[in-house]
N, CA and C atoms as a LAMMPS dump frame, in Angstrom:
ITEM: TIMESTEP
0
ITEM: NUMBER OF ATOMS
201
ITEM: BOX BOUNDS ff ff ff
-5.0000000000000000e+02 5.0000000000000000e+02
-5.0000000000000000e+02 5.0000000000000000e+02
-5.0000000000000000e+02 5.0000000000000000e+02
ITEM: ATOMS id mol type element x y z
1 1 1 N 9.029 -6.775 9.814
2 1 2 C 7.856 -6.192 10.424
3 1 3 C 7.303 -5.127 9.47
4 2 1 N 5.804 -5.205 9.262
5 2 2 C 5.586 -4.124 8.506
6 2 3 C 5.588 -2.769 8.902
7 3 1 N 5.885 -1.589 7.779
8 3 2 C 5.56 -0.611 8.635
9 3 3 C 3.491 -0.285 8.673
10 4 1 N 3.807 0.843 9.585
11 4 2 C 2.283 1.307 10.192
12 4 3 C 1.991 1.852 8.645
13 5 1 N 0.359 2.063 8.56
14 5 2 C 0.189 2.569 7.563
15 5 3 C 0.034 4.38 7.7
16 6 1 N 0.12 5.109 8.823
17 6 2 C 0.411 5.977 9.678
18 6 3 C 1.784 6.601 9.061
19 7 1 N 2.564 5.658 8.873
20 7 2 C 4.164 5.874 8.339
21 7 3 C 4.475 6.306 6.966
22 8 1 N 3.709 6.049 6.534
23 8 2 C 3.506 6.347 4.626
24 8 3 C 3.395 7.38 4.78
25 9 1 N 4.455 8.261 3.371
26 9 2 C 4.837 8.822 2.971
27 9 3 C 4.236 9.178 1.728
28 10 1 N 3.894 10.761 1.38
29 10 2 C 3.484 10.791 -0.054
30 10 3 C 4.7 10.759 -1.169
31 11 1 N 4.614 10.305 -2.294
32 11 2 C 5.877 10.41 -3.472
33 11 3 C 6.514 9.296 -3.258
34 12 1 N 6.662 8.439 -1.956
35 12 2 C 7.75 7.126 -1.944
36 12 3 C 6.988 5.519 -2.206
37 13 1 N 7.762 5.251 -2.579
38 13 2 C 7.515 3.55 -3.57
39 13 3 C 7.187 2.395 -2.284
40 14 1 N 6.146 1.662 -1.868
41 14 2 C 6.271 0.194 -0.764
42 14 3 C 5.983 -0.825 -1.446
43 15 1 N 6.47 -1.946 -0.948
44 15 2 C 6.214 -3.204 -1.674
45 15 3 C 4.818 -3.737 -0.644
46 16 1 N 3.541 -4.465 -0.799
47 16 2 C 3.164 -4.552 -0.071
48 16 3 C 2.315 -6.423 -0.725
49 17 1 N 2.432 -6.777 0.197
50 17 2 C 2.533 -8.445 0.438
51 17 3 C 1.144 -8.566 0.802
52 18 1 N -0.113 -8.821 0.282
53 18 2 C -1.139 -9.426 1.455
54 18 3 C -2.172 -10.654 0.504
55 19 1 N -2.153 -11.858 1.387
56 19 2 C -2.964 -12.654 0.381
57 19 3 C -2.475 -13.652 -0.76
58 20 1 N -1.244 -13.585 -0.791
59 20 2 C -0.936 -13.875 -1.849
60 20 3 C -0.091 -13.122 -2.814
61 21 1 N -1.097 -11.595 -3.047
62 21 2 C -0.521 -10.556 -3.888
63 21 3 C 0.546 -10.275 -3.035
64 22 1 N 1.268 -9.718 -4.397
65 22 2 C 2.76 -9.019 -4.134
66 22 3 C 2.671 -7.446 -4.907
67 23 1 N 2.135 -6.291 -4.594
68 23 2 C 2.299 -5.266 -5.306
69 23 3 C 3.199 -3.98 -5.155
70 24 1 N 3.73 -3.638 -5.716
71 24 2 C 4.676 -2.308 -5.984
72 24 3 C 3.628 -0.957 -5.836
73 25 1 N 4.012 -0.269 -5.091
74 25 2 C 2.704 0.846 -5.042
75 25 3 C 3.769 2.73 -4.608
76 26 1 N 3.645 3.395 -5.556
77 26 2 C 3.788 4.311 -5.081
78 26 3 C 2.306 5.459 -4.303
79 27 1 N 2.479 5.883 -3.494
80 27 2 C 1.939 6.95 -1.871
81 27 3 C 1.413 8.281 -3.578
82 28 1 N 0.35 8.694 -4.084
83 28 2 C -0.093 9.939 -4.483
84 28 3 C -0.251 10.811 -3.609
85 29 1 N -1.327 10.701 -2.584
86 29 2 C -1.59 11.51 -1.628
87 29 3 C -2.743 11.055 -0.71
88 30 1 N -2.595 11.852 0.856
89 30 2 C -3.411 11.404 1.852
90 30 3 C -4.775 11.764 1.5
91 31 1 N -5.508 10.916 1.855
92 31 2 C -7.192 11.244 1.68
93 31 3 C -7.291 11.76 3.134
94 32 1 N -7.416 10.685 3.736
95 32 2 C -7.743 11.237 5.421
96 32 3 C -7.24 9.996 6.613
97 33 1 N -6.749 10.233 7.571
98 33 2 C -6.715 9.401 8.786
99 33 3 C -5.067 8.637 7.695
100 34 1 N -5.322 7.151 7.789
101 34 2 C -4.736 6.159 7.541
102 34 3 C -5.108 5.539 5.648
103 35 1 N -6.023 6.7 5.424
104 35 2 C -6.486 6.269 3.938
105 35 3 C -5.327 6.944 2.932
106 36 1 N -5.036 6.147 1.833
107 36 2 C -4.09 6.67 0.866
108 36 3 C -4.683 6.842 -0.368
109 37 1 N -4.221 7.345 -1.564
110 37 2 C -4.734 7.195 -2.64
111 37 3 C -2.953 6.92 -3.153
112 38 1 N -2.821 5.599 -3.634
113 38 2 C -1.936 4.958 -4.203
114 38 3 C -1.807 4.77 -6.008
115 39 1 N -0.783 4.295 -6.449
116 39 2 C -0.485 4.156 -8.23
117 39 3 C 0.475 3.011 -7.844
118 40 1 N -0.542 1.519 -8.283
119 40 2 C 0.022 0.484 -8.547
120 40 3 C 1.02 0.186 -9.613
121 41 1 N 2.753 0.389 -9.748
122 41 2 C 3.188 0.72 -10.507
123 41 3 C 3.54 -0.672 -11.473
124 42 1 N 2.983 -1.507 -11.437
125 42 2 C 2.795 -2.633 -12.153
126 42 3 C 1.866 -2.43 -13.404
127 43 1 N 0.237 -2.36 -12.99
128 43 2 C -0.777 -1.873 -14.204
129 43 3 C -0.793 -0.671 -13.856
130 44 1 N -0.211 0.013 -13.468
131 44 2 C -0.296 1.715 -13.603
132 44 3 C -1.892 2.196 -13.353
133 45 1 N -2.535 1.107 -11.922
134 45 2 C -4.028 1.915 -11.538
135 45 3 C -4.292 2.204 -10.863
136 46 1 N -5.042 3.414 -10.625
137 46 2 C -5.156 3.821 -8.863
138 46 3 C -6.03 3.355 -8.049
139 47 1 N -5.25 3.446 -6.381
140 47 2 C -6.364 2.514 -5.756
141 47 3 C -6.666 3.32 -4.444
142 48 1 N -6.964 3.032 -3.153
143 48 2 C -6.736 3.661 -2.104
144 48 3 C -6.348 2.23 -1.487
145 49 1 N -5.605 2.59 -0.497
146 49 2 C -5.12 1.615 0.958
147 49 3 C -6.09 0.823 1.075
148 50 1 N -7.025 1.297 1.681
149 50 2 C -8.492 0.756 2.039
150 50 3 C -9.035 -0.128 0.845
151 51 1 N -9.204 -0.023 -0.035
152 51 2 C -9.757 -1.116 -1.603
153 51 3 C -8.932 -2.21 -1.509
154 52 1 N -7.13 -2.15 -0.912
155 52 2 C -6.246 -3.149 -1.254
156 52 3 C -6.328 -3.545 -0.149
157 53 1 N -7.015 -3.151 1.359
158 53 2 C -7.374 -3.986 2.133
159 53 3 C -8.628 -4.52 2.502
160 54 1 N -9.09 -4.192 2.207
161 54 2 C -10.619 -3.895 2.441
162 54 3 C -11.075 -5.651 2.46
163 55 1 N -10.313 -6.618 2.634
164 55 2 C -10.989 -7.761 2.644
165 55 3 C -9.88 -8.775 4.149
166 56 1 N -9.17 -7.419 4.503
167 56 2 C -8.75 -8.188 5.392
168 56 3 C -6.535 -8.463 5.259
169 57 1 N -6.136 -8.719 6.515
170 57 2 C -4.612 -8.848 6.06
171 57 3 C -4.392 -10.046 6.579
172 58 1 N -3.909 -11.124 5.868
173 58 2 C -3.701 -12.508 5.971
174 58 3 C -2.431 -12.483 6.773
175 59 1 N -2.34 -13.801 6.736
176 59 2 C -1.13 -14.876 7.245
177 59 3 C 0.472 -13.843 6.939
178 60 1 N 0.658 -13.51 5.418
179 60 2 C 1.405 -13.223 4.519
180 60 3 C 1.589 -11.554 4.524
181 61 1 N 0.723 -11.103 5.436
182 61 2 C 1.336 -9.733 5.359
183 61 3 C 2.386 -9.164 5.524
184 62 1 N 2.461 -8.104 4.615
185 62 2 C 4.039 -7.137 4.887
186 62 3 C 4.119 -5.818 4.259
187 63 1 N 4.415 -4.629 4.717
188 63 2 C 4.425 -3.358 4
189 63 3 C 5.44 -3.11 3.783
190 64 1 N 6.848 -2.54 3.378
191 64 2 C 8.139 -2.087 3.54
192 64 3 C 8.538 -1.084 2.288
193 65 1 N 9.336 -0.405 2.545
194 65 2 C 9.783 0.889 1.54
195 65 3 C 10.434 -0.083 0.473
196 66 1 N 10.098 0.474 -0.786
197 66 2 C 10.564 0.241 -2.266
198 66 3 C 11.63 0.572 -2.513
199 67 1 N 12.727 0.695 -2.904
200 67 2 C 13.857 1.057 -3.736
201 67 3 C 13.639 1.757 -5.269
């Protein structure tokens, strides 16, 4: 089950599943509400929550803490 996006944490690592993509994302800091400003630690680019959803959460979704 994924977690809420409510649940995110700033400084900790989630793996997050949607679409297809599979990305590694560490939490920078809260913008506002449920919005994040994230560091895709794959290409090392920043995104917010909202940009990596912003088209919707498929079939394949999943959020969960990184190691």
């Amino acid at each position: 089950m994924p977690i809420a996006l409510d649940n995110l944490r700033v400084g900790r690592k989630y793996r997050l599943v949607n679409q297809g993509e599979i990305r590694t994302l560490e939490i920078i800091a809260r913008l506002s509400g449920d919005n994040f400003k994230v560091k895709d630690l794959d290409t090392l680019e920043y995104y917010t929550i909202h940009e990596l959803l912003q088209w919707g959460r498929g079939k394949d979704y999943d959020l969960e803490e990184h190691n």
